[in-house]
Every structure is written in C-alpha cells, then in structure tokens.
C-alpha positions as CSV (number, residue, x, y, z in Angstrom):
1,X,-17.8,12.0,6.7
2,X,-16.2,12.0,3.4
3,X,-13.6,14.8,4.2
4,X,-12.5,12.9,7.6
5,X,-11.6,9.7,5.2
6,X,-10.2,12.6,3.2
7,X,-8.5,13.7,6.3
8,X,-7.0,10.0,7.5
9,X,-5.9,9.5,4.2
10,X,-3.7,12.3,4.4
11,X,-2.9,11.3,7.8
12,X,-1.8,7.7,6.8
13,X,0.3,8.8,4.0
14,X,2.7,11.3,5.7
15,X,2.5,9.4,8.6
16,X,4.0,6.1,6.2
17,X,6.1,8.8,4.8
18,X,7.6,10.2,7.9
19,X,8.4,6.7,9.6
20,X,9.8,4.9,6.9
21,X,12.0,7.9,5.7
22,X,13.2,9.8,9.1
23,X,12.6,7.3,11.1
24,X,14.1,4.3,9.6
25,X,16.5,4.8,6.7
26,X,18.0,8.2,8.2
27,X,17.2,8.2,12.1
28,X,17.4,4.3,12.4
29,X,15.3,4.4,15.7
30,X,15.3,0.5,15.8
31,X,18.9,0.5,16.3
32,X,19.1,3.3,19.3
33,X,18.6,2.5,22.8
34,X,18.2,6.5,23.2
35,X,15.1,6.2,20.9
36,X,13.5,3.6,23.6
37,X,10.9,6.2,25.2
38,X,10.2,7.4,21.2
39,X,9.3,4.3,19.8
40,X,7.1,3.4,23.1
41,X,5.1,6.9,22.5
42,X,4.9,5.7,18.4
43,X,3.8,2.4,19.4
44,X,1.1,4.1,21.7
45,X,0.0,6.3,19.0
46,X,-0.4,4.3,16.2
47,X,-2.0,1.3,18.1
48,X,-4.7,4.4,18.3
49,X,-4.5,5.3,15.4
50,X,-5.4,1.7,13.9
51,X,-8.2,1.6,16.3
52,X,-9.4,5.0,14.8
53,X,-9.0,4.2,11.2
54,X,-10.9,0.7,11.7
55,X,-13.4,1.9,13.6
56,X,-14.5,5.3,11.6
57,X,-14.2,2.6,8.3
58,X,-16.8,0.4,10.0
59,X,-19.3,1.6,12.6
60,X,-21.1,4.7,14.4
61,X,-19.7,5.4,17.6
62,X,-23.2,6.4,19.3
63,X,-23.7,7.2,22.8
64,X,-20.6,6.7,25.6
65,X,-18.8,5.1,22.3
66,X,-18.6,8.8,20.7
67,X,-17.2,9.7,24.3
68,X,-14.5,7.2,24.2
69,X,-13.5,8.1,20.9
70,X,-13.1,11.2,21.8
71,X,-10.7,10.3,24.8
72,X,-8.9,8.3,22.2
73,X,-8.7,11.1,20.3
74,X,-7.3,13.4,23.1
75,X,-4.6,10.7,24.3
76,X,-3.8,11.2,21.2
77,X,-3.2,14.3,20.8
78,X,-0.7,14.5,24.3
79,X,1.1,11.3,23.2
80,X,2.1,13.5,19.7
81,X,3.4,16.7,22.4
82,X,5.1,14.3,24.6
83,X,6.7,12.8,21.4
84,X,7.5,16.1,20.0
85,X,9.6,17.1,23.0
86,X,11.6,13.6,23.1
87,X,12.4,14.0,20.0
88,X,13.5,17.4,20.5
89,X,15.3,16.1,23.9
90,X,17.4,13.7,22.0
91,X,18.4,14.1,18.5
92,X,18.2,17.1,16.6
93,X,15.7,16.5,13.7
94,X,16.2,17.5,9.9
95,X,14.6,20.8,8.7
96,X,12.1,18.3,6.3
97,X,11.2,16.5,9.2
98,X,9.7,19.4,11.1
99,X,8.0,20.9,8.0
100,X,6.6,17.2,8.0
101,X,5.6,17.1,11.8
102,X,3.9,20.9,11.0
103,X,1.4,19.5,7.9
104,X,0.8,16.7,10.0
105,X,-0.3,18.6,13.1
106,X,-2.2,20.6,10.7
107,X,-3.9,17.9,9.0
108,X,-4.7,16.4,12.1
109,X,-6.3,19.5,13.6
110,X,-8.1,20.0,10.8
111,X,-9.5,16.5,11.2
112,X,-10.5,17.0,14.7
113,X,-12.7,19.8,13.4
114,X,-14.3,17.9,10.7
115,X,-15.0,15.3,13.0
116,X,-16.1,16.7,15.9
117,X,-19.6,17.8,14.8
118,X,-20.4,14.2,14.1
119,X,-19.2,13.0,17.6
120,X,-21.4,15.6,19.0
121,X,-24.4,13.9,16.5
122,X,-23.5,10.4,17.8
123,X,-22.8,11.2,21.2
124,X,-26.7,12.4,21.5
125,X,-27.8,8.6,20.3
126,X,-28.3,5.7,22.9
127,X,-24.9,3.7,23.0
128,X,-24.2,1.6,20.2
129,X,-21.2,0.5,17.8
130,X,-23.7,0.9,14.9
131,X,-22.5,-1.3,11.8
132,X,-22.3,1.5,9.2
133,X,-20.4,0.9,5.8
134,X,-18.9,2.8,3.6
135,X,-18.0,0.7,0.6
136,X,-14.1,0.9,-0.7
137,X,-13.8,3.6,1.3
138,X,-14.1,1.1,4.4
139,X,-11.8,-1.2,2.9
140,X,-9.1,1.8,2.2
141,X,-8.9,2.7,5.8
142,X,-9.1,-0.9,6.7
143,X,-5.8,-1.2,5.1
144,X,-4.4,1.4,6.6
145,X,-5.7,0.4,10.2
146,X,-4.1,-2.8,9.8
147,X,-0.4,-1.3,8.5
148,X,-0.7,1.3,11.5
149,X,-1.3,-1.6,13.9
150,X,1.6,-3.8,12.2
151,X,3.9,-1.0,12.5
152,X,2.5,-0.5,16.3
153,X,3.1,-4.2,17.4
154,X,7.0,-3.9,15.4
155,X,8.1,-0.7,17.8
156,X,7.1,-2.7,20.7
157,X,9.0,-5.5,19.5
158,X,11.6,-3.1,18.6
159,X,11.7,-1.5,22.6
160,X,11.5,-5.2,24.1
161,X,15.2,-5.7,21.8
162,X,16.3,-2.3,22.9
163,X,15.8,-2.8,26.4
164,X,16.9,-6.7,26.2
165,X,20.3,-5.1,25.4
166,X,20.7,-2.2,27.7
167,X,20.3,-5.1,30.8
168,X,22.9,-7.4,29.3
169,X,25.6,-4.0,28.2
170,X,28.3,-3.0,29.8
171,X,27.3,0.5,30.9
172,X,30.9,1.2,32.4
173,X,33.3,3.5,30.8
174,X,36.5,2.6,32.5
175,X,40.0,1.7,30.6
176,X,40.4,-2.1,30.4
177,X,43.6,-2.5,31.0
178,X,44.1,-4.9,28.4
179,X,44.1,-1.9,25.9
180,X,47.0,-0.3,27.7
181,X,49.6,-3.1,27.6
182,X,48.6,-4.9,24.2
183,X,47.8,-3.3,20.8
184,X,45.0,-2.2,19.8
185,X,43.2,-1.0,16.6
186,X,41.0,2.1,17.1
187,X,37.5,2.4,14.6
188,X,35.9,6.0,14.4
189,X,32.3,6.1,12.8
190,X,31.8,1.7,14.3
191,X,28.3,1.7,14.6
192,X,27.6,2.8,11.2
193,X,26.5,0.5,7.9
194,X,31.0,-0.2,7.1
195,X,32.2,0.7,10.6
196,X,30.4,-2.4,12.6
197,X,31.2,-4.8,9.6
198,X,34.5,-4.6,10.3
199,X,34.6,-4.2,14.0
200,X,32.8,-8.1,13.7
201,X,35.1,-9.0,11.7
202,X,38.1,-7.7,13.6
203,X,37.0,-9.4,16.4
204,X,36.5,-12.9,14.6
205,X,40.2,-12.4,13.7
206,X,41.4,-11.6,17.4
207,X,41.7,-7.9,17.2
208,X,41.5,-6.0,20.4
209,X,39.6,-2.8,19.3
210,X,38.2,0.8,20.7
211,X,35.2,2.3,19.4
212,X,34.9,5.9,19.7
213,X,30.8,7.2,19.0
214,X,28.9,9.8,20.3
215,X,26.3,7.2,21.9
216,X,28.3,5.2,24.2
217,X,25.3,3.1,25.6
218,X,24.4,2.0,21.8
219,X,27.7,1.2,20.9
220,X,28.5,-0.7,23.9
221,X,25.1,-2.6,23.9
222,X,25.6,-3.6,19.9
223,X,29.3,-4.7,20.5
224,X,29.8,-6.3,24.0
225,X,32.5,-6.2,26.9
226,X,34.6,-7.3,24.2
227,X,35.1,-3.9,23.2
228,X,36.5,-0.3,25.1
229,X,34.2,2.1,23.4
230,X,34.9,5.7,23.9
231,X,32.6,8.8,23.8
232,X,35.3,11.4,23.3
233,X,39.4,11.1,22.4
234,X,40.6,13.1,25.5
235,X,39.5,9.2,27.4
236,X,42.2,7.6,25.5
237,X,45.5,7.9,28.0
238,X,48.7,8.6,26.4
239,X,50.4,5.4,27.1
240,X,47.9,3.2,25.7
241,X,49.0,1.2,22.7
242,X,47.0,1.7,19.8
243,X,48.5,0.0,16.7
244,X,46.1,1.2,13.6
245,X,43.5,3.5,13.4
246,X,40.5,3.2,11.0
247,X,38.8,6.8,10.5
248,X,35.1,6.2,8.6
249,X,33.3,9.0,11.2
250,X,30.8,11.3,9.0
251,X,27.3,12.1,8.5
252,X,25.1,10.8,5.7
253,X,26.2,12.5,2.3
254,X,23.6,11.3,0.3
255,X,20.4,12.6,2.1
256,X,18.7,15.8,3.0
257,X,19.8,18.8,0.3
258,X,23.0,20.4,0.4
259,X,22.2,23.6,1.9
260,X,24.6,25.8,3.9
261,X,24.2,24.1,7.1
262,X,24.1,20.9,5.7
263,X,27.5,21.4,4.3
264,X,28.5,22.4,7.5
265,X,27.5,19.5,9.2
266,X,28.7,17.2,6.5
267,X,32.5,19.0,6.6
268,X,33.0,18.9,11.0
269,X,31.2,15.8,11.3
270,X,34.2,14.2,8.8
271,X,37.0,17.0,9.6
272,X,36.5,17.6,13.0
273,X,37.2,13.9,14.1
274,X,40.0,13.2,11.8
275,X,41.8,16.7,13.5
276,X,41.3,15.1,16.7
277,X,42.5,11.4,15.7
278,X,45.7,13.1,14.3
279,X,45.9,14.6,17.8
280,X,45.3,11.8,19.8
281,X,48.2,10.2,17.7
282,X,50.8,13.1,18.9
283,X,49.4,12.6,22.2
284,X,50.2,8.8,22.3
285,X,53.4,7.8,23.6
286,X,54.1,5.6,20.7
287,X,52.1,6.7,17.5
288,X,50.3,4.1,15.3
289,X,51.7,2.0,12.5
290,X,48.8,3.1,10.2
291,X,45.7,5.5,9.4
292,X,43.5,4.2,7.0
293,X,40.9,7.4,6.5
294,X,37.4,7.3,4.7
295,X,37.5,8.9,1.6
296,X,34.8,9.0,-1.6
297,X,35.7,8.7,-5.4
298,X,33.7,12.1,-4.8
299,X,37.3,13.3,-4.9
300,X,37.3,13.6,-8.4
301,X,34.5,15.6,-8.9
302,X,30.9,14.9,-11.3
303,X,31.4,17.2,-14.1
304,X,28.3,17.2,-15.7
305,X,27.9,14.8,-19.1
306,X,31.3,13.1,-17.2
307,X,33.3,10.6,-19.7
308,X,33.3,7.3,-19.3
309,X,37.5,7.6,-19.2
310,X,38.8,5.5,-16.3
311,X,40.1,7.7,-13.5
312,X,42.8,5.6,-11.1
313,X,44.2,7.6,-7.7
314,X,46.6,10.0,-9.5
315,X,43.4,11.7,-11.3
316,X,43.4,15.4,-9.9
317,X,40.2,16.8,-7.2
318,X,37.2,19.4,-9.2
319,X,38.1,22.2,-6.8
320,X,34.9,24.2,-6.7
321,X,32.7,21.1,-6.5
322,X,31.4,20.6,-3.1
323,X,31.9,16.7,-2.9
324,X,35.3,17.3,-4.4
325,X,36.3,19.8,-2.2
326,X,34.9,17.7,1.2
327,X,36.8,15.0,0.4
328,X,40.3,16.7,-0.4
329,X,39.8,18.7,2.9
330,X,39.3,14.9,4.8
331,X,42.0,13.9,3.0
332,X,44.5,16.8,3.9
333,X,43.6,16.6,7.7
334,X,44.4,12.6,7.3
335,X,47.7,13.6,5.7
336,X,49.3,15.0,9.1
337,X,49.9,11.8,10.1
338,X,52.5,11.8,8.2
339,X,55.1,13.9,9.8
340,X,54.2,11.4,12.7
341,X,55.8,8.8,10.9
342,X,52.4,6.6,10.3
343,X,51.4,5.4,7.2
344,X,48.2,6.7,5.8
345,X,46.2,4.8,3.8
346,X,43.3,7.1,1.5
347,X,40.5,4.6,1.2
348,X,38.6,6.5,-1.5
349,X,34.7,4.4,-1.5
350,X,31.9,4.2,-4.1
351,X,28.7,3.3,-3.3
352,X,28.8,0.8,-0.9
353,X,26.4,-2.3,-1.4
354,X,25.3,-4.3,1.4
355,X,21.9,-5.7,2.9
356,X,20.8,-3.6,6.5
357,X,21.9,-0.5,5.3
358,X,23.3,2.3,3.1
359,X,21.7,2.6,-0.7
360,X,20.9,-0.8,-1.4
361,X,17.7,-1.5,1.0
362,X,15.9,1.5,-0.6
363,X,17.4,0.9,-4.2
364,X,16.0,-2.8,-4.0
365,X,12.4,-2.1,-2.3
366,X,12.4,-0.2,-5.5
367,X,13.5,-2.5,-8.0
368,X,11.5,-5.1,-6.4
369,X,8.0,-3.2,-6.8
370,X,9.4,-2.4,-10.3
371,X,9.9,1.1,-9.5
372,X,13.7,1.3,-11.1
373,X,14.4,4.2,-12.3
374,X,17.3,5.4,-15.1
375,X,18.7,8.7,-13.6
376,X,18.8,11.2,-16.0
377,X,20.7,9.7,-19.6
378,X,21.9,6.6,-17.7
379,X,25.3,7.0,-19.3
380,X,26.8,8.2,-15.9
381,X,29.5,5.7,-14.2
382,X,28.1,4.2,-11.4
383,X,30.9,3.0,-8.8
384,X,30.5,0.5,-6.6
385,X,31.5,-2.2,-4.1
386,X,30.5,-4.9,-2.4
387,X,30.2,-4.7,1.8
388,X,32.3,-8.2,1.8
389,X,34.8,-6.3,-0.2
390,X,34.4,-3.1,1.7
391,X,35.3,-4.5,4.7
392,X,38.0,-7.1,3.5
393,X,39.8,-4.0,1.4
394,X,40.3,-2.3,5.2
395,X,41.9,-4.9,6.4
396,X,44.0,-5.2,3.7
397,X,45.1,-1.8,3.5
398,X,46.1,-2.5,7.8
399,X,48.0,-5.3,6.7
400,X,49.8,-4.2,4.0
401,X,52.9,-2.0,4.5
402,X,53.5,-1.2,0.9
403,X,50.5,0.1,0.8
404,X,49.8,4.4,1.1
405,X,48.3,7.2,-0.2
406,X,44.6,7.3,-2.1
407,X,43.5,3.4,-2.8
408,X,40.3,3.8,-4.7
409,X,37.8,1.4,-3.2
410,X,36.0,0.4,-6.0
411,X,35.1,-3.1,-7.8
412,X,36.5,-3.2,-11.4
413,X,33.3,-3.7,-12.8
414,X,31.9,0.1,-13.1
415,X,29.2,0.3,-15.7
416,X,26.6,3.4,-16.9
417,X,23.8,3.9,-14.4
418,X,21.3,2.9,-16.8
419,X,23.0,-1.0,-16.8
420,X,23.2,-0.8,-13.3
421,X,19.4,-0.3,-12.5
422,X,18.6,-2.6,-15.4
423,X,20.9,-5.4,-13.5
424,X,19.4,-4.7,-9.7
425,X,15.8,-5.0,-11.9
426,X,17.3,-8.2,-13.4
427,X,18.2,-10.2,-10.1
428,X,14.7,-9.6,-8.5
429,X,13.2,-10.7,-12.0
430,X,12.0,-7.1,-12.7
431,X,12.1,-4.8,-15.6
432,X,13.2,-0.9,-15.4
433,X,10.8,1.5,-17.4
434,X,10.6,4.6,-15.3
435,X,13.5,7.3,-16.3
436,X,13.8,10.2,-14.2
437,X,14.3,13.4,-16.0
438,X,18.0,15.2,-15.4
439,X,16.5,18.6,-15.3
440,X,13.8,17.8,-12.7
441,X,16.4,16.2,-10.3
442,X,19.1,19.2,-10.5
443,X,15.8,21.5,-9.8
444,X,14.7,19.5,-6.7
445,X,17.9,18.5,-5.2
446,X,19.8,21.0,-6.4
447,X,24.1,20.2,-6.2
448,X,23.5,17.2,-4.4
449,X,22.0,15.9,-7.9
450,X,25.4,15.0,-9.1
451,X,25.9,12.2,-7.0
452,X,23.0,10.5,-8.6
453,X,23.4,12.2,-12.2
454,X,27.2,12.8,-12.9
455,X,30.2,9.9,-11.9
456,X,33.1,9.0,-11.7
457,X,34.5,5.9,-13.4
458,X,37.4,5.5,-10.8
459,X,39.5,2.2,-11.0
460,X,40.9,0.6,-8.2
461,X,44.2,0.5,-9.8
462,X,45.8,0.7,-5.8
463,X,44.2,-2.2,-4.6
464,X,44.8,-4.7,-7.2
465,X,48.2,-3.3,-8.0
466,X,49.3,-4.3,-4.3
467,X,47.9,-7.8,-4.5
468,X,44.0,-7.3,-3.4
469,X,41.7,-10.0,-5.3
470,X,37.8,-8.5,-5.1
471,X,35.2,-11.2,-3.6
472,X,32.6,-9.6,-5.8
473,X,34.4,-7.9,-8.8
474,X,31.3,-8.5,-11.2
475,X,28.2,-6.1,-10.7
476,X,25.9,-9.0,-12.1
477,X,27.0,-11.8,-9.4
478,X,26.8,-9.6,-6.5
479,X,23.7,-8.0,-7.1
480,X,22.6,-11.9,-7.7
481,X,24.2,-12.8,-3.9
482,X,22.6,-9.9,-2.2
483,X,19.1,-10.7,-3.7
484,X,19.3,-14.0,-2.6
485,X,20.8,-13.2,0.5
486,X,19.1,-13.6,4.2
487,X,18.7,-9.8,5.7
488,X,20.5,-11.5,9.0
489,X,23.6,-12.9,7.0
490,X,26.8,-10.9,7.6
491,X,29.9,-11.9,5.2
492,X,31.7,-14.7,5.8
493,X,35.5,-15.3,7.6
494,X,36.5,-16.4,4.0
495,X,35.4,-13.1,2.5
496,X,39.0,-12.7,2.4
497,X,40.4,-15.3,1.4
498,X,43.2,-14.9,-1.0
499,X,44.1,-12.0,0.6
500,X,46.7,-11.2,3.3
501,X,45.0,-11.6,6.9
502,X,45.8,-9.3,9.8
503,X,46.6,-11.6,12.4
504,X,46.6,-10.6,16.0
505,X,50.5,-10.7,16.2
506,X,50.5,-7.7,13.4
C-alpha cells in the first residue's frame, strides 16, 4: 500500500498544482459561464477523489466495498475523458497544461495498477469497511481528502453563481438604440482585471458604454442590460455615435514562457484589435473624440543591470527586446488614429495592483505564508500602480483634451524590487528571507525573466504634468489599504476626487 499513498500523493499535488494555477489565476473558470459543464465534471471528480483518499487513509474495502471502489474508480476515470474533451471543446489549453494533464493520467494509471491487486485481495473477503490505520500516513491523505472535498463543494458553489447569472443576462445581441442617437464610450479587453473596473465606474458616472469580448454571454451576464456588448466590430453600424474608445484588449504577458507562438499570441491578441478599432473609427460616420490605448512601461526596454535613472515618456523603445518591440508596434497601430483627427492618448502601465486579480493575489498569498522572495539583486525598479489610480488615470486621460501621446501610468513612488517585497512582507506583518537567484530565473523562464529581473524606473511625468493627483502615490500606504482591504471591495466614487470627472454631457 505504501506506493498507492505514494501514488495519491503525487496525485494531490499536481492536481493542487493544476487548479490553482490554470485553472484559477490564468483560466479564471469561476468567472466563465462557458466553464459551467467543466467545473460540474471537477466537482464530480474531486468529490471522488476525497472519498478515495479518506477512505484508502482509513479502512479495507472488503467484499462488495472493494467492488464499489472500484466503480468509483472507473467513474472516475470517464469523468477525466469527458473533462478532457470539454476542455478541448472550449478553450484552447496552454502547452504546460497538457504536459500536466499527461503526468497526471500517467500517475493515475499507474495508481490503478498498484492498487488493483489489493482490490482483488479485499474483494475475496466477506464485506466489511475494515478500520485499518496507517499512522501519519492516514492523517496526510486525510488532509488532502478534506482540501479535495472543499475544493469539490466551491465548484458547485461556483456553477450555482454561473448559472444564477446566465437566467438573469440578457442573452440578446441586438443594437439598443440608445447607442445610436447618444454617445457612447466603447471598452475593448472589459471583462479583464482594469477593463471591468472602469466599465463600473463609467456606469456609476452615467456613461453609456459597448463592450466588445470574445465571450458575449460572460460579458453580458457580469455587466447587465445596462450595457451593448459586442462579440465582433463589424456589429457596430456606421452611424452609431461612439464618443471615446478605451483599447486594454491583450492576452496575459506575464505567464507561460515566451516562446514563438507565445509571442504570436501576445502580438494579434493586442495588434489585431487595435487594427480593427482604428477601422471601426474610419468606418463611423463621425469618428471619436479620443483613443486612449493600453500600453506597458515595457516600452522602454529591461536592459539587464538597468539604472535606477528616471525615464519620463520621451525616453526612446530597446528595439530588439521583445516587450519593447510589442509595445511600440501597439503603439504605432494606435497612432493611425490620428490622421482621423482623434486624439490618442498612450497609457503606458506598470504593474497594476489591485485585490481579485493581476499580480497582487499571488504576490500576497506569498508574502503572507512568508514566501517573499528578492528577485535576483533586488536593485531592479519596480513600477507600479494602484487599481483606484488605474482606473481614475483612464478617465482622466478621456476627460482631458490637453492631454496626448505616451502618459506613463505609473505612481511616483517606484522603488528597487528588493524594497518592494520587503514592504508587501511588511503590511501582512511578514519578513522576506528567500532570494531567488538571477541566473536560475533567466535559465527557467528564459526572456520573459526581464520582467521580473530588469525595470524600468519610468515617471509619470504626463500625468501629473496635466493636473492628475495619485489616490495612492506612496508604495507603503497602498500596499497597507490592499492588505486590509475586503476581497469584495471595489474603489470608491471618490477615487477620483481632485481630479476632473467625465460627466455624461462630455
């Protein structure tokens, strides 16, 4: 029996492995209504899987009891095909994540073998749950029955909320009229960790708004009737008045390695929607007022063993450097707005910090168990900014007509890595003593090391030159606010204040 524990073990930790990574921080399962079916065959299978690792820790399963174990064991087994071709079905999955599924398979095969010998031992015995010990090794896979059957009881929860929202959406893909007569501001990229922060609060301000995303169901179900959310450009009709446009579309940069079709995904999912906003614009009958484009300080490159010199938005791009060269592309396809007459506003982001999603969740479950980490010397600049001020620097840039060209959307507080894990440490009352080593990280993750090991210490000369005030300038206080924030709080209508409001008449 020892290598089955062995066996479940292994099970338990890439299974941990695989949903918390793929299927939570990248996939966000949770949050899709397509992932319904998915997370009812999860639930299914790790209920099972609690039951198994509880029972094996505990008892013999003699008699009929080895029988039902093993039809357990062969539901199983179809619930992981049936998963395998839903997930297949509807979202493409990550070259990591099907090396993962193919060790677990194997793991789990090889576990059927090991065990099977001993069902055929207890199945010869007269029917009994036979109380059968195993000392710490009984208590190991008691722990992970009972995470297996948590996680089990949160999908379910999770596909009750999923389907609670596709009965009260608005499935309907018609053109509210509304948004043909009155203006309108248009978000690309909405239902992401920026994009639906601002969509809330450009509806809290009176904004009529259009969403465009690939999953219309989702982003109609997490936004209302309120909103006219689009699956494609070509639904937009020419006369409708859009009066700003706010481009954030793009996959995850930060991620899975930067290999070539990675950087082929990364570069269409960011250039091929800003080409087609700039062609919806020539299409409209009356262009908008005003493009405000996601950008990254990335723009500047991460020359390795980078200066701490302080790089504001006439700084030149690293041509050569992937990151550099992504971003200047974005920003040349944004540019061609121009000749249109419509003002284009660069919004050039750092790190973006915010509860829910993007780096902070993962960075503070570390520096909560005390698992900080310095990244390679620490002296790298670490740019950052604040969600509230995220958000609230978007709606200044629609606002204000001075302001063009590359704004670098970054708090004035940018400080060496090394500070900046020491701080998120400090405002969990933690201490930071792990380092991880600058040559192991380029070896593992290759280019996409210099996001975390080379940076840019851009200013947001821009912003503050044209009037902006930061909610959260100071990395201290708002790692101290998010810390002791509720995961359910969004920012507040006065994240702005002292800044100029769009108002619905703009």
């Amino acid at each position: 029996m020892n290598t089955v524990f062995v066996l479940l073990s292994v099970q338990a930790i890439l299974g941990a492995f695989d949903n918390l990574w793929h299927h939570e921080l990248q996939a966000k399962l949770p949050q899709r209504i397509s992932a319904r079916y998915e997370l009812s065959l999860h639930a299914a299978r790790e209920a099972i899987y609690g039951i198994v690792f509880i029972g094996l820790a505990w008892f013999e399963w003699r008699g009929a009891c080895a029988l039902a174990l093993s039809g357990l064991l062969l539901i199983e087994l179809g619930i992981t095909l049936a998963d395998f071709l839903e997930e297949d079905r509807t979202r493409r999955l990550p070259p990591f994540e099907r090396v993962l599924h193919t060790l677990l398979t194997i793991s789990y095969g090889l576990f059927l073998g090991f065990l099977a010998p001993v069902l055929l031992g207890w199945v010869q015995l007269p029917t009994a749950l036979a109380f059968t010990p195993h000392g710490w090794i009984s208590w190991l896979c008691t722990l992970y029955g009972v995470g297996v059957l948590a996680w089990s009881a949160r999908n379910v929860c999770a596909v009750l909320a999923l389907r609670h929202l596709v009965n009260n959406s608005d499935a309907s893909g018609s053109t509210p009229s509304s948004h043909l007569i009155a203006p309108a501001v248009l978000v690309t990229g909405a239902t992401g960790f920026v994009g639906s922060a601002l969509v809330a609060h450009l509806l809290r301000d009176g904004q009529r708004v259009v969403v465009l995303s690939r999953d219309g169901m989702q982003a109609r179900a997490t936004f209302g009737a309120q909103v006219w959310v689009v699956e494609s450009l070509d639904a937009i009709p020419s006369e409708t008045r859009i009066d700003a446009v706010v481009n954030l579309a793009g996959a995850r940069v930060l991620g899975m390695p930067w290999t070539g079709a990675r950087r082929r995904t990364l570069l269409s999912s960011r250039i091929g929607v800003t080409v087609a906003v700039v062609n919806l614009m020539r299409r409209l009958q009356q262009p908008p007022r005003v493009l405000v484009s996601a950008s990254a300080v990335g723009f500047y490159g991460a020359a390795k063993n980078a200066s701490f010199d302080p790089l504001d938005e006439t700084a030149s791009p690293r041509p050569g450097e992937f990151q550099s060269d992504l971003c200047a592309a974005v920003e040349h396809e944004s540019r061609r707005a121009e000749v249109l007459g419509v003002r284009v506003v660069r919004m050039r982001f750092g790190v973006v910090l915010g509860r829910g999603d993007g780096a902070y969740p993962m960075l503070a479950w570390s520096a909560r168990l005390g698992l900080g980490s310095v990244l390679g010397s620490g002296r790298q600049p670490a740019p950052w900014i604040h969600l509230d001020d995220a958000v609230a620097l978007l709606r200044f840039a629609l606002a204000q007509d001075n302001l063009r060209g590359p704004v670098n959307a970054v708090a004035p507080d940018t400080v060496p890595q090394a500070r900046f894990a020491r701080a998120l440490a400090a405002s969990f009352g933690r201490s930071v003593w792990l380092r991880m080593p600058d040559t192991l990280m380029r070896a593992v993750l290759g280019e996409m090391s210099t996001l975390l090991l080379d940076g840019q210490n851009a200013r947001p000369r821009a912003a503050m030159a044209a009037g902006y005030r930061f909610v959260h300038p100071r990395l201290v206080e708002a790692l101290a606010a998010l810390a002791h924030q509720s995961p359910t709080t969004r920012p507040q209508d006065d994240a702005s204040r002292g800044h100029h409001m769009l108002s619905p008449a703009e």
